[in-house]
C-alpha positions as CSV (number, residue, x, y, z in Angstrom):
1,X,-8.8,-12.9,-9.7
2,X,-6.9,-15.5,-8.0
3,X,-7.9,-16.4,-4.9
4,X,-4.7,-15.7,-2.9
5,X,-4.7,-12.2,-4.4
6,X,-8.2,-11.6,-3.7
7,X,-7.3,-12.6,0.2
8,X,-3.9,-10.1,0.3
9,X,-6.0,-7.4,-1.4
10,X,-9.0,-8.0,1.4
11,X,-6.0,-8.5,4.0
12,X,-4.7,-4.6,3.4
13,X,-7.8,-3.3,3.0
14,X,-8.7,-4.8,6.0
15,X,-5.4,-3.7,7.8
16,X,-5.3,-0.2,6.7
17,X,-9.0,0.6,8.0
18,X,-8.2,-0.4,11.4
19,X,-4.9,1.1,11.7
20,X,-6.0,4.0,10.3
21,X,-9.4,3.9,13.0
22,X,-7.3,2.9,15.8
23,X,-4.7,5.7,15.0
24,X,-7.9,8.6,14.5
25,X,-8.9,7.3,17.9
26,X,-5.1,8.4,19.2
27,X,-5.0,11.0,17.6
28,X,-1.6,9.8,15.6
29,X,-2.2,12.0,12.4
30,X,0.9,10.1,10.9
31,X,-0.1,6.9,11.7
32,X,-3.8,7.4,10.7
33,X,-1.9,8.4,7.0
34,X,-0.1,5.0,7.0
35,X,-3.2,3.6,7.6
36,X,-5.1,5.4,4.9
37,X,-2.6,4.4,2.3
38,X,-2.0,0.7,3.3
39,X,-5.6,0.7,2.6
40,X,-5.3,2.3,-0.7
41,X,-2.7,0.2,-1.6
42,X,-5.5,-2.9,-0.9
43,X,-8.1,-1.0,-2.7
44,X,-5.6,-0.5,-6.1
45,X,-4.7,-4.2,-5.7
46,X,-8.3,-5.4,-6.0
47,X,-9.0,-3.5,-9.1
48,X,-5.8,-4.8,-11.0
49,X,-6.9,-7.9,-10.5
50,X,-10.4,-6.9,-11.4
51,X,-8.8,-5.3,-14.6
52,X,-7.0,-8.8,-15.3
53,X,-10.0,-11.1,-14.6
54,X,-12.0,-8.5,-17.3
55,X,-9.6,-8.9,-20.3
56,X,-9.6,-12.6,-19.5
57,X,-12.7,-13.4,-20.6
């Protein structure tokens, strides 16, 4: 995994789990889903480049 993937990956993840805390906290059900799937999105990009780093080797 490159390391500038590894950091957008982290970046989302990071991103989406406070949105989506900060939104729960208000309440925002829509915004707490935006959230939720940003951090998805970080989660999915970590393990294609998990995937990649795998058949590398």
């Amino acid at each position: 995994m490159s390391a500038s993937e590894k950091v957008k990956a982290q970046a989302e993840q990071l991103a989406g789990k406070t949105l989506r805390k900060a939104a729960h906290a208000m309440r925002d059900h829509t915004t707490e889903a935006k959230g939720a799937a940003l951090e998805t999105r970080g989660k999915a990009r970590e393990a294609k480049e998990r995937g990649k780093d795998t058949f590398k080797r």
